[in-house]
N, C-alpha and C positions, 0 to 999 in steps of 0.2 A: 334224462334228468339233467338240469343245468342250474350252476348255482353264481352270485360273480362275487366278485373280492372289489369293493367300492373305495375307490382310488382317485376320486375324478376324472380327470381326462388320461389317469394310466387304470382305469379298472381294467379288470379279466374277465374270463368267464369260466367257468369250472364243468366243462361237459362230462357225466359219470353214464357208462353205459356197459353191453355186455357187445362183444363183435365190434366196436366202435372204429377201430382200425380200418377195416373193412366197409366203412361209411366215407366215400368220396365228398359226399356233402361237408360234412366235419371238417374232414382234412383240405378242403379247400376251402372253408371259412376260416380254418385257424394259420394255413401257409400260405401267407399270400404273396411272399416274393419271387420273383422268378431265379434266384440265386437262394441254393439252399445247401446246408451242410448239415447231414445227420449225423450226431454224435451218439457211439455207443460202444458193449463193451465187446471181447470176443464170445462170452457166454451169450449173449442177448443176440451178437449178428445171426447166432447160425440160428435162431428160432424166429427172428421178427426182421431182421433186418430187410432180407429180400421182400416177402411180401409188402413192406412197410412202401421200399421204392418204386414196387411195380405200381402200385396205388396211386405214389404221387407223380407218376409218371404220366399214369392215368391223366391225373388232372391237368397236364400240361406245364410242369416245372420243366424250363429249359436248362439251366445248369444245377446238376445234384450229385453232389460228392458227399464223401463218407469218410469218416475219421474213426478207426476202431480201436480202444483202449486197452488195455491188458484189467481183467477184472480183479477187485476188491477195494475194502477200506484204505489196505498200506499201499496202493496207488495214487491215493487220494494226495497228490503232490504237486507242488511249483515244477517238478521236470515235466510231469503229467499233462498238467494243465498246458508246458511250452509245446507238445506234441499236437493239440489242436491248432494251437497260433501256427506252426511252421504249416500244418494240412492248410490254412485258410490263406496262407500268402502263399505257399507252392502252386494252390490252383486258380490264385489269382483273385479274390473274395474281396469284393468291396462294402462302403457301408450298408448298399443297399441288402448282404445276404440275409439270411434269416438262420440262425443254428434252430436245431431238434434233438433235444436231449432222450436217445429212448435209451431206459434202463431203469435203475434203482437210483437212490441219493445219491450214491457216490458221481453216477454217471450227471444227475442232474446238478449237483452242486458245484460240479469242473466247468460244464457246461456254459453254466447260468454267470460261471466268474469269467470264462474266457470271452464270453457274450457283452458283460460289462464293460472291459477293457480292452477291447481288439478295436482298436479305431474308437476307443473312448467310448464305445457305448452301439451294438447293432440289436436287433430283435431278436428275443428266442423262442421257442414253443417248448411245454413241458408234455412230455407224453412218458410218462413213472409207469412201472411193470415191475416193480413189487408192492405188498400192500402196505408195507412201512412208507414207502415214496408217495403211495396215492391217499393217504390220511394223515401227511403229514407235512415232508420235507418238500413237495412238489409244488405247495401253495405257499405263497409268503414273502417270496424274494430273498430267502437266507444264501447265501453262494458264499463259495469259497474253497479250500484246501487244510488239511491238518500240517502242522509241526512238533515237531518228535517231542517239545515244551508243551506241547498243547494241544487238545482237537479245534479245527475250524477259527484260529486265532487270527489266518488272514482272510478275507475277505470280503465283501460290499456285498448292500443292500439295492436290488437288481431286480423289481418285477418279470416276469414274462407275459407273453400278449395273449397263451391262455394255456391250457392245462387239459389234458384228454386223458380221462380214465379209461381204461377198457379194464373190466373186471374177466372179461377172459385169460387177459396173461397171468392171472394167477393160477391158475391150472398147471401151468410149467412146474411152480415154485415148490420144492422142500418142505416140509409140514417145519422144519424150523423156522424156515423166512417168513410162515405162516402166523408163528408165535413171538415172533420180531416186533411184525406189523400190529400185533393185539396187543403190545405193551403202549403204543401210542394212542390208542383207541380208549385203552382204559386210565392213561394221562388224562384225556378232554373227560373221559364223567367224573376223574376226582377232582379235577380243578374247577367243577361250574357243574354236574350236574348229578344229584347221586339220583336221579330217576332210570338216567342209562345207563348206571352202572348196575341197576338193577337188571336191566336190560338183557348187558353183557352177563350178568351171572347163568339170566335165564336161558339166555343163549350160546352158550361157550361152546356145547357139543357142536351147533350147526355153524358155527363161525368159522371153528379151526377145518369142519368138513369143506369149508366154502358153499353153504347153500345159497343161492343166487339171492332170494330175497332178503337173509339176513346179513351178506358183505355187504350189498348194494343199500342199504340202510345205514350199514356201521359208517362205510366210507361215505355218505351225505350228510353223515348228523356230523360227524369229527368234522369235515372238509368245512361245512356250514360255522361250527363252532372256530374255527383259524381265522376264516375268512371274515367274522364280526369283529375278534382279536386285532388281527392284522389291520382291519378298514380303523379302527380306534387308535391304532399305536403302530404306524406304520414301522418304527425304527427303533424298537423296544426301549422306550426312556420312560415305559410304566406299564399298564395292564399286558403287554407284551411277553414282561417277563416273567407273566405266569405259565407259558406256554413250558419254561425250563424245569417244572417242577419234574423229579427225579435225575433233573441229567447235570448236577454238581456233581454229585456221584456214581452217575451211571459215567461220566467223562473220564472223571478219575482212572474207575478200572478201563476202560480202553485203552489210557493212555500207559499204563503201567503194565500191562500183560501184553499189551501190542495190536495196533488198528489190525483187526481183519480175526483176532483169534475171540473174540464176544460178540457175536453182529450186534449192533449199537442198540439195536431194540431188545436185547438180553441184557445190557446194561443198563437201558433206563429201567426197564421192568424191577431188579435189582435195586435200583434206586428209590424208585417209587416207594417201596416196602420200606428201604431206609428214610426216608423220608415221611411215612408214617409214623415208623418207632421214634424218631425225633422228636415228630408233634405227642405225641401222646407221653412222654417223657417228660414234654417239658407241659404236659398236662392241658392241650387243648381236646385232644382226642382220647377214648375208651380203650383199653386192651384188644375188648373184643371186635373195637373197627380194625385193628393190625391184623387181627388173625384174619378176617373178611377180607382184608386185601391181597394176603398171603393165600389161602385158601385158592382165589382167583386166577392168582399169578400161577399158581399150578396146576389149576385145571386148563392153561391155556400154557402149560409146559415152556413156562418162562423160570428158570435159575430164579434162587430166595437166598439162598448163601453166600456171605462174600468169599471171593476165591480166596483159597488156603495162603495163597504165597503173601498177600495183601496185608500191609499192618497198618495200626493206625498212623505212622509214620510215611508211609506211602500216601495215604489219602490228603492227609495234610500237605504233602507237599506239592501235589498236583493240583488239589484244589485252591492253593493260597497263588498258583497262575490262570486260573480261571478267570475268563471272559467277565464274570458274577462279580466279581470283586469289585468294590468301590473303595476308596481312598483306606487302600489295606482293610478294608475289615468284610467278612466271607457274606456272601449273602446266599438263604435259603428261601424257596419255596418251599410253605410249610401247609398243615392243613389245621382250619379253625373246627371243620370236622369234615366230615366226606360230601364233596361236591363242593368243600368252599375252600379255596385256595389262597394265600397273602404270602405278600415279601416280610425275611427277615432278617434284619443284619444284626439280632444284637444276642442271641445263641450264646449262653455261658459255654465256654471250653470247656469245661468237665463234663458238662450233658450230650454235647457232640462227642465227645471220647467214649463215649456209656455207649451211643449206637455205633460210633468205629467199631470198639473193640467187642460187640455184642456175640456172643454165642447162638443167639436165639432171638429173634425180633422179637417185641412185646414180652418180654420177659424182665 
C-alpha cells in the first residue's frame, strides 16, 4: 500500500507493508545515493540493523556507514544529535549522502535535524519501527531535539524523500510501545473523524494484539489523515495545529517528570482525555463523550490520571513555554464534539484550573 504527502516538487511517498525491509525493490527506490549513513539506536541495531545492510548491500550502495545512538527520550539532545555530525565528517560524507533513520521518533527526529543541517540541507529516508513513529511522527517533516525548558523547542521543518513502514517490526515491540502508538491513532479520529473512532473502539482487542489487517488499516487511515494536514499547512501557521490536540498537556507531563519516564504516546493519551474534560467544561462537548474517551483510552491501556507529583502549578509553568503560545496567551486544541477539532486561545483561567486540578475527568 502506498500513500504520498503532496509537496510539489518535495512530495513523498509513504510505502506501508508487512516484510517491506526485505523488499530490495523498495529499498532501492527509496536509497538511491550511493553514500549512505544509517542512523539508529543500540536497541534497534541488534534486531534490524544487520539485516537492514545486508539488503542494501544487496542493492549495490558503495559506501554505508552506521551511526548507533544510545536509546530513549532523554537522549533526544544537541550532544546527541553532534554524535551523527562527528560519524558524517569522520567518514568523510558529503552532500551527496543520504541518512536513514531506523527506529522510533526519537531516532527519526535526531535524524531528520541532523539531515537538515549537516552541509545545510542532505536527503533522508524515514524507515520508523515503532507504531507511534509509523502513524505519526515519521510523516510530516517535524525534526528536532528536546530542551530541559521544553519538548522539541529546537528544530526545522525538513521533509524526507520517503517513508517505509514495515508493520513487522512491531512484533519486537512491548504491548506498552503498543499503547503509545494507539494514543496517536485515536488523536486523528478525534480531530476529523468520529467514524474511526468508532472503528478503534470496535477494534481495540485486535489492535493492541497487532492483527495484520486491522494495524495495517489503523496506520493508512492516520498516515493518510497527516499526509492531507501536512500537504495543506506545510509549516503549522493553521489547520497544522490541529495535529497538537492533547500534546499541551501531554508536553507538559514529559517535561516535568523527565523525557523517557512517560513514553510520549502515554502523555498525549493523557492529554487527549484532558482536553476533552476541557471542551466539555466549557460546554462544547457531553459528559458522556469524556467518559467514551476515557473508556477507550483504557481499553488500549493508555494512563487517564494526572501523575500524583503534577500540580496545577507545574502545568502552568511548562505550558506558558510551549511552542502553542502566541503573543503570551495559551492556545488549545479543543473539541467542538468528537471528530471535530479547533484552535483556542481564549480559555478562562478558572476553567483550565477545573481540569488541572481535576480529581476525575468529566466530573
Amino acid at each position: 500500500m502506498s500513500l504520498k504527502v503532496g509537496l510539489g516538487n518535495r512530495s513523498y511517498p509513504i510505502h506501508i507493508g508487512h516484510d517491506l525491509l526485505s523488499d530490495t525493490n523498495q529499498l532501492k527506490n527509496a536509497i538511491t545515493s550511493q553514500q549512505v549513513m544509517v542512523v539508529t539506536n543500540k536497541t534497534i541495531a541488534d534486531i534490524y540493523l544487520q539485516p537492514l545492510l545486508n539488503k542494501l548491500s544487496e542493492i549495490g550502495i558503495k559506501t554505508l556507514d552506521t551511526c548507533i545512538l544510545p536509546d530513549g527520550e532523554s537522549y533526544k539532545t544537541f550532544d546527541t544529535v553532534n554524535q551523527i555530525f562527528t560519524a558524517l565528517l569522520e567518514k568523510g560524507h558529503n552532500r551527496q549522502t543520504q541518512l536513514v533513520a531506523l527506529g522510533g521518533g526519537v531516532i527519526g527526529d535526531m535524524t531528520g535535524f541532523a539531515a537538515a543541517t549537516y552541509q545545510r540541507g542532505v536527503d533522508f529516508v524515514q524507515i520508523p519501527t515503532t507504531l507511534l513513529s509509523q502513524v505519526d511522527s515519521s510523516v510530516g517533516g517535524k525534526t528536532g531535539v528536546n530542551h530541559p525548558l521544553g519538548k522539541n523547542m529546537i528544530g526545522a521543518f525538513y521533509q524526507p524523500k520517503s517513508v517505509l513502514i514495515d508493520t513487522k517490526s512491531l512484533e519486537t515491540l512491548p504491548e506498552r510501545e503498543i499503547s503509545a502508538g494507539m494514543a496517536e491513532v485515536v488523536k486523528y479520529a478525534l480531530l476529523g473523524d468520529e467514524s474511526f473512532l468508532g472503528w478503534i473502539e470496535a477494534h481495540a482487542e485486535k489492535l493492541m494484539s497487532l492483527d495484520g489487517p486491522s494495524i495495517s488499516h489503523a496506520i493508512a487511515r492516520s498516515c493518510r489523515m497527516k499526509a492531507e494536514i501536512v500537504a495543506e499547512d506545510e509549516r503549522e501557521s493553521g489547520v497544522r495545529a490541529l495535529l497538537n490536540l492533547g500534546h499541551t498537556f501531554g508536553h507538559a507531563v514529559e517535561s516535568h517528570l523527565g523525557y523517557g519516564q512517560w513514553l510520549h504516546g502515554e502523555a498525549v493519551g493523557l492529554g487527549l482525555l484532558m482536553a476533552a474534560d476541557l471542551s466539555w467544561r466549557l460546554g462544547y462537548i457531553e459528559q458522556a463523550e469524556v467518559k467514551r474517551i476515557e473508556i477507550l483510552l483504557e481499553a488500549l491501556k493508555l494512563p487517564t490520571v494526572i501523575p500524583a507529583e503534577m500540580t496545577e502549578e507545574h502545568f502552568m509553568s511548562y505550558m506558558a513555554r510551549d511552542k502553542k503560545v502566541v503573543h503570551q496567551r495559551l492556545r488549545f486544541i479543543l473539541l467542538k464534539s468528537v471528530g471535530d477539532a479547533f484552535i483556542a486561545d481564549d480559555v478562562p483561567l478558572e476553567t483550565l484550573k477545573e481540569t488541572l486540578n481535576a480529581q476525575k475527568f468529566g466530573a
